[in-house]
N, C-alpha and C positions, 0 to 999 in steps of 0.2 A: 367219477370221483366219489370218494366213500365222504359220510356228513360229517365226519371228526375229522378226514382232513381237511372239507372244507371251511368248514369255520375254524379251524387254528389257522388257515390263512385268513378266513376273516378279521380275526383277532390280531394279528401280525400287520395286517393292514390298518387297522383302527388306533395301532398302539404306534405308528406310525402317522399318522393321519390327523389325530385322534377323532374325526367326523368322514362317513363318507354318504355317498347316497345309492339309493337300489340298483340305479342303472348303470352306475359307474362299476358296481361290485360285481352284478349281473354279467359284464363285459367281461372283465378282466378275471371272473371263474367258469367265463361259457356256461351258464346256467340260467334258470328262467326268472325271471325275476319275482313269481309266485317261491320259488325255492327260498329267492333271499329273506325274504321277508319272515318265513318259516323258520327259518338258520338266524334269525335277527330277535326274532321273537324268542327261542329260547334261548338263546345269549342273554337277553335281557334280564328271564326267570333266574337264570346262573349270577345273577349280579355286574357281567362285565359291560354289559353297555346300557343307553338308557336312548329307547325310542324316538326319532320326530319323525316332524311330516318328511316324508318323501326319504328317509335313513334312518341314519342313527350315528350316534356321540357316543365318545369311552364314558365308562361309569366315572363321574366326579366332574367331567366336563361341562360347561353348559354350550348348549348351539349358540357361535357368535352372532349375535345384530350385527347386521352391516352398518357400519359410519354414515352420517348422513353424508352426501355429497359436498357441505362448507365443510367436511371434516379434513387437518391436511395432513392426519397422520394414515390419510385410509390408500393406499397402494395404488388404487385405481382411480380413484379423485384426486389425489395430488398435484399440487403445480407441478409441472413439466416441461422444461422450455421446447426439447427435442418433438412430446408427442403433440402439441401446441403446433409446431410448426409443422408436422406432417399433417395436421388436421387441415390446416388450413390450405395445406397444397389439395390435399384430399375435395374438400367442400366445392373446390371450382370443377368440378366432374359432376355438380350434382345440379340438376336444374328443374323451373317449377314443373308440376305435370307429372314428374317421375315418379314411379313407384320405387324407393329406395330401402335397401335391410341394412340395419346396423347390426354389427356382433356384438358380443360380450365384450367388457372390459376396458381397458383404460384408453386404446389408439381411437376406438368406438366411441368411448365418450366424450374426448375430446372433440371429435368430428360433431358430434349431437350439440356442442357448444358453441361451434363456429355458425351452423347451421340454425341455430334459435336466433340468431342476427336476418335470418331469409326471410321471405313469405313464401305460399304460395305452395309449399312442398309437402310432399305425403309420404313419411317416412313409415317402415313396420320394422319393428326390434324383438327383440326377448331380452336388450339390457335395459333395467330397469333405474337404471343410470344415467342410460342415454334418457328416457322416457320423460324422468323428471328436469332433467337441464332442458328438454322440449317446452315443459310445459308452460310458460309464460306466453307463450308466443301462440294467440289464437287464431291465427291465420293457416298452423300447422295442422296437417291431418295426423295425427300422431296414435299408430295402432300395436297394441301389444299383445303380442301372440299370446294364448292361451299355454300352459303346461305348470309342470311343477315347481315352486323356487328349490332354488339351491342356494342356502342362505348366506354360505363365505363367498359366493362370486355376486350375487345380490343380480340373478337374471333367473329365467324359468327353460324347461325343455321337456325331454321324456315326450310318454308317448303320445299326450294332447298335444305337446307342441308339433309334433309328425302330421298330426292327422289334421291340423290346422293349415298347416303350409301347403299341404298337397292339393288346395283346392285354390292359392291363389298362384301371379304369374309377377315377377319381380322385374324392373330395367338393369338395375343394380346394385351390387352385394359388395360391399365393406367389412372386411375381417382384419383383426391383431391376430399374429403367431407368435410362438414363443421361441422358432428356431428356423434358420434356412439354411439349409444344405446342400450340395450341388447332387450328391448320392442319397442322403435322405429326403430332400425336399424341404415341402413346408410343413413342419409340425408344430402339435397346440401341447396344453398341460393337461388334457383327461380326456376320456373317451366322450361325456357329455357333449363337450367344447365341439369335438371332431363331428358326432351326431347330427349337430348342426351347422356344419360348417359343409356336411355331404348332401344332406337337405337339401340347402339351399343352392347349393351346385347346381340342381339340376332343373330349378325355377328359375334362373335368372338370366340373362342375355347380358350381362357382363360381369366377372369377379375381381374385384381390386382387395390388393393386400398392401395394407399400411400397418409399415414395421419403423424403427430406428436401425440405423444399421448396426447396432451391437447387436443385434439377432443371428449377422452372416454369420458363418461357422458353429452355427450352434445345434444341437439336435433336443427337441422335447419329446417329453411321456408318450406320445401319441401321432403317428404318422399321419398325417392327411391327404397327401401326393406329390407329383412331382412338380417342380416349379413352371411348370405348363401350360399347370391347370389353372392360372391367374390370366386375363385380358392387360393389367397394368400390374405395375409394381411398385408403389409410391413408399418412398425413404428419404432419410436425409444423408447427404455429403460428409465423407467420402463412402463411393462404391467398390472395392476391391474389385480390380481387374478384370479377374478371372469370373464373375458375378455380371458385370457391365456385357463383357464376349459372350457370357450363354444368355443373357436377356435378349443381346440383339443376335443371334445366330437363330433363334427361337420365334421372332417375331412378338415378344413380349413388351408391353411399354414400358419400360422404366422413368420414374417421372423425378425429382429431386428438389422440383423447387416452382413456384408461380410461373404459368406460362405466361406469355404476351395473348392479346385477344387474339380472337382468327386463327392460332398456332394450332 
């Protein structure tokens, strides 16, 4: 790809966007992320965009601060009666001793909130979301991956976060997507999200996907696989049919609501 086309797609992505970060851009122009930053930097000299950590912002923008967590206009801290209640179905799968990964994002953060009520537990995240509604609770081992932030989703990744996971071993893995499809699967909103959500694939001895069921029918930005690739599938009521028949033809658990003990 010649450099003039690639950064007018840069710039087309920015002017949409108006922030993105190197590994996201890296992805989605197959190019090295040495490249980007070269194609970023003179953008910059050109006047169209204005540098930070880990990207870059259109020129006039400034990089958003994430909302503190009491904040309740902020997307992913928000009260939620739906993600609230999958949390809490979710947290009874989580027990002391385990080594547990929270994802990015709002179903993750809720889970991280039910769970600062626990003892005993040793959770690893990269949402810095989940980290902080941890932190009261000193009984929690509560470890935060190393990487880069990405300051509109307010968690970290890239390639410290890579080379950080690969050296431990997870019980269980809790991810939000943004879409489930019976033909596209389970998709998220950026290649970052996906990055780590393959990661951790492949360190964990069980993956659970906690969605609201306004996800069914939906497809997002980024493919992550087929609905398979979940051990559970924890949602709330109602489950479309056709969604219920491939969970159980597949052997996948679909969970909806507080089990009874011993269940």
């Amino acid at each position: 790809m010649f450099k003039s086309v690639r950064q007018n797609q840069i710039k087309e992505i920015l002017l949409e966007r108006t922030q993105a970060d190197v590994q996201t851009l890296s992805s989605l122009l197959g190019v090295s992320t040495v490249t980007i930053r070269s194609d970023l930097t003179e953008l910059e000299k050109a006047g169209f965009l204005k540098r930070i950590y880990g990207g870059a912002v259109l020129a006039g923008e400034s990089a958003a601060a994430p909302p503190s967590p009491e904040d309740e206009k902020n997307e992913i801290t928000k009260h939620d009666a739906v993600k609230e209640q999958t949390a809490l179905i979710a947290a009874q799968f989580i027990h002391s001793r385990e080594w547990i990964f929270l994802g990015e994002g709002g179903s993750c953060y809720n889970i991280a909130k039910v769970l600062a009520e626990k003892n005993d537990l040793n959770i690893v995240t990269n949402n810095l979301y989940a980290a902080l509604a941890l932190r009261k609770n000193k009984t929690i081992n509560v470890v935060v991956t190393g990487g880069n932030l990405y300051h509109d989703r307010f968690c970290v990744g890239g390639e410290m976060f890579m080379n950080y996971i690969n050296s431990i071993n997870i019980d269980k893995a809790f991810f939000g997507v943004a879409g489930v499809d019976l033909e596209a699967g389970y998709t998220v909103s950026n290649v970052g999200e996906n990055n780590v959500l393959q990661s951790i694939r492949k360190i964990t001895k069980e993956l659970y996907i906690v969605t609201s069921n306004t996800k069914f029918d939906r497809i997002g930005f980024v493919e992550s696989g087929a609905l398979t690739i979940s051990h559970a599938f924890i949602t709330n009521e109602p489950v479309p049919k056709k969604y219920r028949d491939y969970f159980e033809q597949h052997g996948i658990r679909l969970v909806t609501s507080i089990l009874p003990e011993n269940a």
